[in-house]
VOBA-1610 file (N, C-alpha, C; in pm, whole numbers, padded with zeros to 5 digits, always signed):
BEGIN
Unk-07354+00032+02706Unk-07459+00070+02614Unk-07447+00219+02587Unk-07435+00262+02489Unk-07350+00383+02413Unk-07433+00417+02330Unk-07525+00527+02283Unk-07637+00526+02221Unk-07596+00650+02187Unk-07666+00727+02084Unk-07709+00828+02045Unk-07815+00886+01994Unk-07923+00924+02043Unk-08054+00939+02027Unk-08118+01087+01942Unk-07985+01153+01940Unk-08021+01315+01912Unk-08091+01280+01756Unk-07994+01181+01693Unk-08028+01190+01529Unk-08151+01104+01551Unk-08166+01000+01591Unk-08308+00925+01589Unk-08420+01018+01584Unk-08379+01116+01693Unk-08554+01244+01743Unk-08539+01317+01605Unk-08433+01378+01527Unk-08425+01449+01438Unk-08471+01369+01335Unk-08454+01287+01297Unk-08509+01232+01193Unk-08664+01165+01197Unk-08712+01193+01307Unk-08861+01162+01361Unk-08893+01301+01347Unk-08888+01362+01395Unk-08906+01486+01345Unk-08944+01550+01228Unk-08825+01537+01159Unk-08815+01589+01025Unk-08938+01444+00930Unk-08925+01342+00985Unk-09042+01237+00914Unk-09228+01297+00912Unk-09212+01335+01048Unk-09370+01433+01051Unk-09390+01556+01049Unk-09301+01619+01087Unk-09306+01775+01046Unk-09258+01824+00933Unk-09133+01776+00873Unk-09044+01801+00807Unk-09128+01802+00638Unk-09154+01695+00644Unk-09255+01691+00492Unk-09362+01711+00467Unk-09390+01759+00585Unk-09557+01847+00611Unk-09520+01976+00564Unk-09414+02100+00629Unk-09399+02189+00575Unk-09354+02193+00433Unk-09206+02095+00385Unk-09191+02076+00249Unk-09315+02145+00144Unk-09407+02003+00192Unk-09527+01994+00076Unk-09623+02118+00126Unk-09638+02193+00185Unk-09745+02307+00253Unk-09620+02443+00134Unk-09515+02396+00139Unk-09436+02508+00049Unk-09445+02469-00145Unk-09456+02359-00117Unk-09500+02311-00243Unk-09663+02364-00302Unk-09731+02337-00213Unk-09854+02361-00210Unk-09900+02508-00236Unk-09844+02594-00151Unk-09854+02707-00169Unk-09800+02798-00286Unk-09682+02708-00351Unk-09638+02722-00465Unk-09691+02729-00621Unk-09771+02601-00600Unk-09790+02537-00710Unk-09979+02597-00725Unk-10062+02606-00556Unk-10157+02674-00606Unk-10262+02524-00612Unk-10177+02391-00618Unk-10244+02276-00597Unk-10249+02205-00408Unk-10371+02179-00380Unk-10356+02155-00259Unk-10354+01999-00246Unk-10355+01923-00316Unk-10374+01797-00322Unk-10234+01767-00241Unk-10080+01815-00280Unk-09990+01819-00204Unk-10000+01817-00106Unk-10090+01894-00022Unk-10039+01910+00111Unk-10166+01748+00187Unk-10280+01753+00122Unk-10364+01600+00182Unk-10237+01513+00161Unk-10200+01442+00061Unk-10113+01355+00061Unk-10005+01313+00130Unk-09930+01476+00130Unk-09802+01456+00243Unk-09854+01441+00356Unk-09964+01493+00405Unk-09996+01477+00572Unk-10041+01354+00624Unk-10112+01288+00510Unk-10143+01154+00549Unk-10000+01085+00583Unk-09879+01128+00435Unk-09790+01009+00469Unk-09703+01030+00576Unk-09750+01178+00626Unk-09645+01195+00720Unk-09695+01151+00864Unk-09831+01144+00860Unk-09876+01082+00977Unk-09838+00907+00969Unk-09830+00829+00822Unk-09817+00715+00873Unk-09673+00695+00888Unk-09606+00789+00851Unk-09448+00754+00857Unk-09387+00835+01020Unk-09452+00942+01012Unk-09418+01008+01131Unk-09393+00951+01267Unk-09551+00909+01305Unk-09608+00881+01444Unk-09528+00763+01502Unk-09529+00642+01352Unk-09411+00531+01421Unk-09291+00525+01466Unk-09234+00617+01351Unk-09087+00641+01412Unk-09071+00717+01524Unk-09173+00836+01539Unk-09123+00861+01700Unk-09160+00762+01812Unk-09283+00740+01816Unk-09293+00614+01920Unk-09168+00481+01902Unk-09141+00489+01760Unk-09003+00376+01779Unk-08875+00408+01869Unk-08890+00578+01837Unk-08774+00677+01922Unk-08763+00676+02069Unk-08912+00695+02085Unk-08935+00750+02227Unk-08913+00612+02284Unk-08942+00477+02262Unk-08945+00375+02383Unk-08783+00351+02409Unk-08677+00344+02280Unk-08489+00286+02272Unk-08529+00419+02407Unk-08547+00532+02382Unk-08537+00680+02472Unk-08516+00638+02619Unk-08625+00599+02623Unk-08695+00539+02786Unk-08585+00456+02827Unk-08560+00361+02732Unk-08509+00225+02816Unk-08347+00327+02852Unk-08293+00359+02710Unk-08171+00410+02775Unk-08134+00504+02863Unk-08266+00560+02931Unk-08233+00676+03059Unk-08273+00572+03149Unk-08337+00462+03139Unk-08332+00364+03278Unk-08226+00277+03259Unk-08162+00263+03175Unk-08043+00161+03180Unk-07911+00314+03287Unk-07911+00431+03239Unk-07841+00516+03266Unk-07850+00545+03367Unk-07948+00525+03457Unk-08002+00577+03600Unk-07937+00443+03668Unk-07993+00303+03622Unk-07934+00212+03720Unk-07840+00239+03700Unk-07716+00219+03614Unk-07618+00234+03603Unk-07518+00340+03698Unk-07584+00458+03699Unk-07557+00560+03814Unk-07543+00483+03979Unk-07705+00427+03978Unk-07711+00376+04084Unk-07600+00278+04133Unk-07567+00190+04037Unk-07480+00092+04078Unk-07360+00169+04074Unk-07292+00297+04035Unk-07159+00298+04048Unk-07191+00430+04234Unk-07288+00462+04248Unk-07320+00503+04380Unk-07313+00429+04462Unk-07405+00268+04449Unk-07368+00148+04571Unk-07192+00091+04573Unk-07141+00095+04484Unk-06961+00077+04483Unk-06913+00179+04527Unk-06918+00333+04518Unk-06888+00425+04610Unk-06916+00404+04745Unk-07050+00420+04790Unk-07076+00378+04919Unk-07052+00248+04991Unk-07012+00143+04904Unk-06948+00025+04946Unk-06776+00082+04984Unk-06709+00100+04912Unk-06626+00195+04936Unk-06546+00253+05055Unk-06653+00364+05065Unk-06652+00423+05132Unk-06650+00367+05300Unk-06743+00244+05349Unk-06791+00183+05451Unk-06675+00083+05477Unk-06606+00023+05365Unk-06526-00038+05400Unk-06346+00039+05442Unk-06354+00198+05372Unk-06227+00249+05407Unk-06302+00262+05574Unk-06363+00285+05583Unk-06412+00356+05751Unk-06394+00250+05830Unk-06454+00102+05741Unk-06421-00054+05886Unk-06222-00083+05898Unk-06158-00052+05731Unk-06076-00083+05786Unk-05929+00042+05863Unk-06001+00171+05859Unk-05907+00252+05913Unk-05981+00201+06137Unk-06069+00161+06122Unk-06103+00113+06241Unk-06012-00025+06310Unk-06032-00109+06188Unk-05930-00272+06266Unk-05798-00235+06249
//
């Protein structure tokens, strides 16, 4: 399991922050504030999901990565116990 998560957070990111400032530069531009209510709403409904969509793949793949550790630690230490039984017989 081979993931890449950097662009997922960046593009969660840029979904709630990203078009909040956009339209706050628009806004400040144009002198109309209606821009900036609109984008914030949509950036809250577009935002908030995609990071929570981000953050859980996140989770699972640092616990898939940890067991994974774990299990190539129990084959080391398996390993290891068996060079020690058989430099013994």
């Amino acid at each position: 399991m081979k993931e890449n998560m950097m662009f997922a957070w960046i593009a969660s990111w840029l979904a709630l922050a990203g078009q909040l400032v956009f339209f706050m530069g628009v806004a400040l531009f144009t002198g109309d504030w209606r821009y900036m209510m609109w984008s914030f709403m949509i950036s809250i409904i577009v935002g908030i999901p995609s990071i929570i969509g981000t953050y859980k793949p996140n989770q699972q793949l640092k616990a898939y990565k940890n067991k994974e550790y774990r299990i190539e630690m129990s084959y080391e230490r398996l390993r290891e116990i068996l060079q020690v039984f058989f430099v013994w017989v």
